[in-house]
C-alpha angles and dihedrals in degrees: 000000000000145000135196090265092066092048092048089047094058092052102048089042092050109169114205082218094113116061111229102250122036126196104220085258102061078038089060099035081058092046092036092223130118143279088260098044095055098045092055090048085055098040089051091043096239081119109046111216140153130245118233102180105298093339124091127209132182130208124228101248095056088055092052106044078045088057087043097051085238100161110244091245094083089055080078 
């Protein structure tokens, strides 16, 4: 899985390659899954997102320690 040097890597080699903030289609289009499929990450919390009135975005970070398998309590 993961330990904390990978997290620690990824903090200190930050890539300005993500914007900060993602709609879910340029989440999926990353993750190559569905419409579905994204919404039901965010709606379970497997994908931390925020709420702006009905839209979702998602920052960068989130995606990556997602992609990563970085459980959400170290977003906090």
């Amino acid at each position: 899985m993961w330990d904390r040097n990978d997290l620690a890597l990824l903090e200190s080699e930050k890539l300005e390659r993500l914007p900060v903030m993602l709609t879910p289609a340029e989440a999926m289009d990353i993750l190559h899954v569905g419409k579905n499929t994204i919404y039901r990450l965010l709606a379970s919390g497997a994908l931390q997102g925020i709420r702006i009135g009905r839209s979702w975005r998602i920052s960068g970070d989130a995606l990556e320690y997602f992609m990563l398998g970085v459980p959400d309590d170290n977003l906090r």
